[in-house]
Structure formats: C-alpha cells, structure tokens
N, C-alpha and C positions, 0 to 999 in steps of 0.2 A: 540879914547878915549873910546869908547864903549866895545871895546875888553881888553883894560887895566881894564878897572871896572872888566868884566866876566873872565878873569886871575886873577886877586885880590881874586876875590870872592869864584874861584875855590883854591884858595891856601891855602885861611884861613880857608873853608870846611876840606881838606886835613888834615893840621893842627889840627883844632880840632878834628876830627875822630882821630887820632890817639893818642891826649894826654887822650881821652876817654877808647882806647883801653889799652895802659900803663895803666890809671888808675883800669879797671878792672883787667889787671893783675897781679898788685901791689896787688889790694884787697884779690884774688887769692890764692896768693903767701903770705902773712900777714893773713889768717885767717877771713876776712873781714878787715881788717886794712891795708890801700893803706900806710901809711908811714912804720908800721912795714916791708913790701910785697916789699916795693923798697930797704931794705938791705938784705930780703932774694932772692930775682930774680938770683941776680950774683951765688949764691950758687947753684940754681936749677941746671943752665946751667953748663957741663961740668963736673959734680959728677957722680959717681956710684951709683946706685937707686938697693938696693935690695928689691925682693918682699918678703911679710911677708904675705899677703893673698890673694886669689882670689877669686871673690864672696864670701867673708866671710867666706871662708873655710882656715884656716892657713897652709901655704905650711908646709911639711915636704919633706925633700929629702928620698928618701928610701933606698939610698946608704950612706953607713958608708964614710962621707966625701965628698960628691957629692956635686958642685959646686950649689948652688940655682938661681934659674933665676934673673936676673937685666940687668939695660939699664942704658945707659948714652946719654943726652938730648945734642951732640954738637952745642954750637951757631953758630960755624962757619958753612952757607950752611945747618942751619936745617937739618944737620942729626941726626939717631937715630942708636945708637950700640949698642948688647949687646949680652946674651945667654939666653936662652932659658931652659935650663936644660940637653940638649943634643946639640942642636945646636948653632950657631952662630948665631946671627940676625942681620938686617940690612935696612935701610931707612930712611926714610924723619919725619919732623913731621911740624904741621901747627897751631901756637899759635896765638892769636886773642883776645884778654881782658883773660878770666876764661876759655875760649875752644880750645879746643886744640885736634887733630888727627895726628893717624898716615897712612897716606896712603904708599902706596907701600914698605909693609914692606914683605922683605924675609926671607930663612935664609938656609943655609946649608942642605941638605938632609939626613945626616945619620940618622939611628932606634935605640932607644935606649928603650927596654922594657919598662925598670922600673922604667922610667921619661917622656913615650911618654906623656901620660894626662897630665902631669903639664904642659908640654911645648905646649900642644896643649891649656889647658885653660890659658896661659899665653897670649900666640899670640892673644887666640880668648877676650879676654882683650883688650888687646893693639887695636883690630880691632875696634871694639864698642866702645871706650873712646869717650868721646864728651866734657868733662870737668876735671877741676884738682882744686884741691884744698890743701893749706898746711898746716896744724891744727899746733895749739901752740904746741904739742910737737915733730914737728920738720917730723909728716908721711905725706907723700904724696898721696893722695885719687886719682885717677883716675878714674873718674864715667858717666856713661849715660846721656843721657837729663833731667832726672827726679832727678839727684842727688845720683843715687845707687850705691856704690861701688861694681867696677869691679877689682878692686886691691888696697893694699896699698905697699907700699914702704918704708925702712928707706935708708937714707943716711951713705953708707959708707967711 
C-alpha cells in the first residue's frame, strides 16, 4: 500500500511539473498570455524562422540575392535545420516552459567571404540562447538569461 501512495504521488509531481512547463511555454509563445501562446505553439514548431537581427544589429546579406540565415524548430525528435548564410545547419533543440537551447548544433564547412560573420554571429546566437519569446507582432526574440536579444526572427 505504501508503494501505491509513493507511485501516486510520484505521478501527480510529474503531472504537475509539466502542465507548469506547457504553461510557461504557452505564456512564451502568447507574449505573457498562456491562452493566446497555446494557439500560437503549433505555428512555432515546424515554420521557417527568418533572422531580421542579431544582437541588435539588423542582418543585411551583402550578396545581391543571397539567401538570409533561418531555422525551422522540427517537433518531431527536437530537431533544429536551417542555414546559416553560407552553410547548412543542423541539430537538436531543448524547450522546457520560456527556455529553450540548442546544443549540438553543426553545419556544413564551406567558406563563404562575404557572409562568414553573419553566419558565425548567427550560430554564436543560437549557441547562447537560453530563452525565447513571441511578441504580439508575430517576432520571435531568442535571448540570454537576463532577457537580451540575441536574435529576432519573423515567420515565413
């Protein structure tokens, strides 16, 4: 009997820990507003995420037509794709309420002059993320412990 209480107990922990964690990330994902945040969640996962800045600096590509860096957040198997600006990228990502990382991200090796720094402050972005946030007009903030954008994003 005493083991059924301590299973019970451990299930309803589990339980709540996670409808906590949804609910942060609904809030997240909603601007601080968990109901708005659970109709845009579905959207985050599995869209094209173009970047529009990095540390506050607004990407420009410096090639007439040159592809701008973006990712796409797959649900299935937490993976993370996308490019770089020159390269390909690639790996995992780890969402938990409002935080969220990407560890083991790779990507392709070629050298591309004149989008290496984007694609290097891109990744070194992505690396440092600790949090994400989706503001009412639809950008995606990717920022540090403290709240600092390290990128924004629009959906395309």
């Amino acid at each position: 009997m005493r083991y059924i209480t301590i299973a019970i107990s451990l299930l309803l922990l589990v339980t709540l820990s996670a409808h906590k964690c949804n609910e942060k990330t609904a809030a997240a994902a909603g601007d601080g507003n968990p109901a708005v945040g659970m109709t845009k969640i579905p959207g985050i996962m599995d869209s094209k995420w173009v970047v529009r800045t990095i540390k506050g600096n607004v990407v420009t590509m410096p090639d007439k037509g040159g592809e701008a860096p973006w990712m796409r957040m797959l649900k299935e198997g937490n993976k993370v794709e996308g490019f770089g600006g020159c390269n390909s990228l690639m790996g995992g990502f780890r969402l938990s309420g409002d935080q969220i990382q990407f560890p083991n991200l790779g990507s392709t090796k070629k050298f591309c002059e004149s989008t290496q720094s984007i694609e290097n402050g891109f990744m070194g972005a992505l690396k440092a993320t600790r949090k994400f946030k989706l503001d009412k007009a639809g950008l995606l903030h990717l920022t540090d412990d403290a709240g600092a954008d390290l990128a924004t994003f629009t959906q395309e």
